[in-house]
Structures are given as structure tokens and as C-alpha cells.
C-alpha positions in Angstrom: 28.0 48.6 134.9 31.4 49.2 136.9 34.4 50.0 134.5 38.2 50.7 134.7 39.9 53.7 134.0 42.4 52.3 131.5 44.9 55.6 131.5 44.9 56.6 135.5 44.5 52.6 136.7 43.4 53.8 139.7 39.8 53.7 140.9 36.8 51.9 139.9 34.5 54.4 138.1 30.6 54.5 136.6 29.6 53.9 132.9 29.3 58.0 133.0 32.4 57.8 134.8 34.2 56.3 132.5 33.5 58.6 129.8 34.3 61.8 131.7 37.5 60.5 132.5 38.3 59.4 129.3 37.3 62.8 128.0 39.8 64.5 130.5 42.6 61.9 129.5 42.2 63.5 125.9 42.1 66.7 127.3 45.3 66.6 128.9 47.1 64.2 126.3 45.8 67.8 124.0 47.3 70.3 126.2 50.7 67.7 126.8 51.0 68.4 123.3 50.5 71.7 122.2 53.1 72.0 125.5 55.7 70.3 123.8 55.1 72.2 120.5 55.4 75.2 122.2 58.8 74.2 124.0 60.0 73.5 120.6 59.2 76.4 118.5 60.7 78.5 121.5 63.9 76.5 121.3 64.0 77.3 117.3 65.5 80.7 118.0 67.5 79.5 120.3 69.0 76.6 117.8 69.2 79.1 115.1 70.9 81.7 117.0 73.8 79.3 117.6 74.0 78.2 114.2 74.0 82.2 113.2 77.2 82.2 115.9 79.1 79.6 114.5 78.6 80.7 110.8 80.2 84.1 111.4 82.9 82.3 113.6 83.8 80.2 110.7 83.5 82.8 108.2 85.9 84.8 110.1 88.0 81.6 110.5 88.8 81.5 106.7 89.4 85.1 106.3 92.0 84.8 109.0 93.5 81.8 107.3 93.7 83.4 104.2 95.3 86.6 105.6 98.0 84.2 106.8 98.8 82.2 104.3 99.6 85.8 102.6 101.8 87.3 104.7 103.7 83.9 105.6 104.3 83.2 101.9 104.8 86.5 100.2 108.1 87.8 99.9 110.0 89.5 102.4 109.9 93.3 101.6 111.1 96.3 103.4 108.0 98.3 103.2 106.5 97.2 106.6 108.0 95.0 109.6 107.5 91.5 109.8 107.2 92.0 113.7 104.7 95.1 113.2 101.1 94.8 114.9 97.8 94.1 114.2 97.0 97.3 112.5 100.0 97.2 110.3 99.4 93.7 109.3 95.9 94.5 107.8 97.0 97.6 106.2 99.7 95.3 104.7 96.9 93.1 102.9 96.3 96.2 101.0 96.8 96.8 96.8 100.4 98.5 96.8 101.6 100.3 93.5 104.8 99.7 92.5 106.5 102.7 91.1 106.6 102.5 87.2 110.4 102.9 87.0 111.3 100.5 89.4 108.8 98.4 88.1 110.0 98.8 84.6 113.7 97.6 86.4 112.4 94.4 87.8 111.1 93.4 84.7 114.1 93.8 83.3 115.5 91.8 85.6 113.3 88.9 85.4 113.8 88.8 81.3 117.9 88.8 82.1 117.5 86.2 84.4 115.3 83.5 82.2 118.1 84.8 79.4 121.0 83.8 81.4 119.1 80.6 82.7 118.1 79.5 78.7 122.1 80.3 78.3 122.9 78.1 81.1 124.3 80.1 83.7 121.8 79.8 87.0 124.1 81.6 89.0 123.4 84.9 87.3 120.0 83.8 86.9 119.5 83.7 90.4 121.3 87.0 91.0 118.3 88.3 88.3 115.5 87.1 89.8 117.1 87.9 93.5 116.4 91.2 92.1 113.3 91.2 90.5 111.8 90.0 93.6 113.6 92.5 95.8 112.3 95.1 93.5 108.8 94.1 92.7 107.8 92.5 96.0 103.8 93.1 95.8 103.8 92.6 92.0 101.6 89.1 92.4 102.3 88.0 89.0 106.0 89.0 88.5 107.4 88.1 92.0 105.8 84.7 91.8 107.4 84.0 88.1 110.4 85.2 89.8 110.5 82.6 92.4 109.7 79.8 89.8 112.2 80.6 87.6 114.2 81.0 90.2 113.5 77.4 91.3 114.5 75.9 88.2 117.8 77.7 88.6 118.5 76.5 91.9 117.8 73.0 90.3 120.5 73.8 88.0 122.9 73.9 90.3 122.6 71.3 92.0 121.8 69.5 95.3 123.9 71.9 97.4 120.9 74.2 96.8 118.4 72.0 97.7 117.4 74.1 100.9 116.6 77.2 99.1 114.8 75.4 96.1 112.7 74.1 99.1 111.6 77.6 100.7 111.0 79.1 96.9 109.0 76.0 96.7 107.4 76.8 99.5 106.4 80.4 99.7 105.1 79.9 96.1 102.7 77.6 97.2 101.9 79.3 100.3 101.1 83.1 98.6 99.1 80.9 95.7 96.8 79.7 98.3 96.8 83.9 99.8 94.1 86.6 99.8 93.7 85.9 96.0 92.9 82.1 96.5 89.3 81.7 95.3 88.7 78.7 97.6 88.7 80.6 100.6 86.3 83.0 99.7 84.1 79.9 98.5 84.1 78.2 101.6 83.5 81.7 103.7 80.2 82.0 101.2 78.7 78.7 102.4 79.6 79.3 106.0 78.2 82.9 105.6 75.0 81.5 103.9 73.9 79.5 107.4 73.9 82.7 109.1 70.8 83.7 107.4 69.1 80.2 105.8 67.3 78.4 108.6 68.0 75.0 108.9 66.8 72.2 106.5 64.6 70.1 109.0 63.0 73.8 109.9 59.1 73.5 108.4 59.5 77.1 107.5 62.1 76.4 105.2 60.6 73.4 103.6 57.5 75.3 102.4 59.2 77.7 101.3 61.4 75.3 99.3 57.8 74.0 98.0 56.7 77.5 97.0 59.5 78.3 94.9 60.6 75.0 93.6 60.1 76.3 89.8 61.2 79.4 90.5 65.0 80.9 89.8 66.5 81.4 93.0 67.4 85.0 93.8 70.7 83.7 95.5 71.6 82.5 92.3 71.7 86.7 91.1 73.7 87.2 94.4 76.4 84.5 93.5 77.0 85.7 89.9 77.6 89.1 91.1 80.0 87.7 93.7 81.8 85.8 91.4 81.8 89.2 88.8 83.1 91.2 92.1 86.0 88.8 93.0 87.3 88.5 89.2 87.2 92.2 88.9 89.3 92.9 92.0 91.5 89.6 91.1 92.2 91.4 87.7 92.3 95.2 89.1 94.3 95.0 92.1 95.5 90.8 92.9 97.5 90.6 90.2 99.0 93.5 88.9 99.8 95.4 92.5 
């Protein structure tokens, strides 16, 4: 009995034929196969390796940002330039102790000047707070109730002032969202985090996710003591210097 070899359509083959060439089909559709597999588990490290890339790229994106938003909202201060380089700039992002006496000034300063503004006199108010700030330009806490106040004063007196209410306004919100501002270091966590997780359609990462699915996650211990770490700082040095 003549049959047709249905996968090469080509010639006319015996009954034992026919089975040898449809054993060989297999064969190769077997080796095709394990071919593509292989092309695809090489092109894992490949994939993840990119992914590891952008991660840091986009870590080191928010740190940037945040550096910015610092030094573009914080007030101006004589203890560096504002034109100064690269070096300067980071070692600018440092804690900076104010000197107790001339801190114990400026908040003096900042108490006369909500005094005069509760007594209705913003000009002197401002002329307080001018000072407090000038004086106290790295203390987080005081400086940035300095500008507040200092915002309600200018509203005080009137429309005239409107311009400088605006860049108070502004630089308040700009240093709030500053090396201090939780959010960024949130965000740099999770872009961080794909540096080292392999992706979610990875098999490798789906049994594990099976074998530990009852389990505590040990990132969970690495995210509380994060968290501990940045309030600590925030308290120690954010606020305070």
C-alpha cells in the first residue's frame, strides 16, 4: 500500500515508509522545540539585564529629582554658592548645625515676628521672619515656619505683595517635596526592587511565589527596617539641622 507523506508533501513513500518518515517528522518537530526553549532561556539574562539597567537608571532618577527640588526650594544662604559645582552641591545636601546662639537668635525672631503679626503689624513681621530665615537657613522646621508665617504677612499687606507671597509660596512647597520627602525614597524602593526580583511571567519566580505563599516574606523585615532608618534620620538630622 502506497501512502503520502502528510508533513514533507513531497514523494510517494511505502507503508514502512511512511512510518519512518513520520518518526523523523516527530524527531525534528522535538529538536525544533527544545531549539526554541533554548533561545529563550538564553534571552532571559539578556531581558533581565535590561530590566536590572533601567531599575538603577530610575532609581538614580528620583534621587536626582529629589536633590533638586532641595536646593531649588531651600532658602538662599551664604554658606555655599548657588553657582558652585557638582562636588559642592552634594556636600550642600549634608546635616548642617546651626550654632546654638545664633540659633537661639532666630528663634527669637520668629516668636517677634508671629507677635507683631497677631498685633497686626506685617511689616515688622516680615522684617522678623526676614531674619529668622537669614539666620537659621538649614533649620528645616524653623525656616519653613518662617516662610509661612511670613506668607500670611505678606497677605496682610496687600496685593502689592502678591509677587513675593507667590515665591514664599513657592519654595515652601518645593523644599517640602526635598531630600526629606518620603515619596521619593518610596518610589526609588520599587524601582530598586526590579533590579534584583526577576520578572513576574519568569517560571522561576512563579514557583517560588508557590513555595512561599504561606510564608512571611523576608522583604517584609527589609521594609520595616527601611521605614525605622528613614524616620530616625528624618527625626536626627531632617528636621532639626
Amino acid at each position: 500500500m502506497w501512502l503520502k507523506c502528510a508533513d514533507h508533501g513531497g514523494g510517494i513513500l511505502g507503508k514502512r515508509g511512511t512510518i519512518i518518515c513520520k518518526s523523523a517528522c516527530a524527531a525534528r518537530r522535538v529538536v525544533a522545540n527544545a531549539t526554541r526553549e533554548e533561545r529563550q532561556n538564553e534571552g532571559e539574562p539578556i531581558r533581565f539585564g535590561r530590566r536590572r539597567v533601567f531599575a538603577i537608571l530610575e532609581t538614580a532618577a528620583e534621587l536626582v529629582a529629589a536633590s533638586t527640588f532641595e536646593i531649588v526650594g531651600r532658602p538662599v544662604n551664604s554658606d555655599f554658592s548657588a553657582n558652585g559645582g557638582p562636588g559642592e552641591l552634594i556636600l550642600s545636601l549634608l546635616p548642617r548645625k546651626t550654632p546654638p546662639d545664633v540659633l537661639r537668635e532666630a528663634e527669637n525672631a520668629l516668636s517677634l515676628g508671629e507677635l507683631f503679626l497677631s498685633r497686626g503689624d506685617a511689616a515688622k513681621a516680615v522684617q522678623e521672619f526676614d531674619k529668622a530665615v537669614q539666620l537659621a537657613p538649614w533649620q528645616y522646621k524653623l525656616a519653613q515656619r518662617a516662610l509661612l508665617m511670613r506668607i500670611k504677612a505678606y497677605e496682610k499687606l496687600g496685593t502689592e505683595f502678591s509677587s513675593q507671597k507667590g515665591e514664599d509660596f513657592r519654595k515652601v512647597w518645593l523644599w517640602g517635596r526635598g531630600v526629606r520627602w518620603p515619596g521619593w525614597y518610596f518610589l526609588s524602593y520599587i524601582f530598586f526592587r526590579k533590579a534584583f526580583v526577576p520578572p513576574e511571567d519568569d517560571e522561576s519566580s512563579k514557583e517560588k511565589a508557590q513555595n512561599v505563599k504561606n510564608e512571611i516574606p523576608k522583604e517584609w523585615f527589609l521594609v520595616i527596617a527601611l521605614v525605622a532608618a528613614y524616620n530616625y534620620l528624618l527625626i536626627t538630622y531632617g528636621l532639626e539641622y
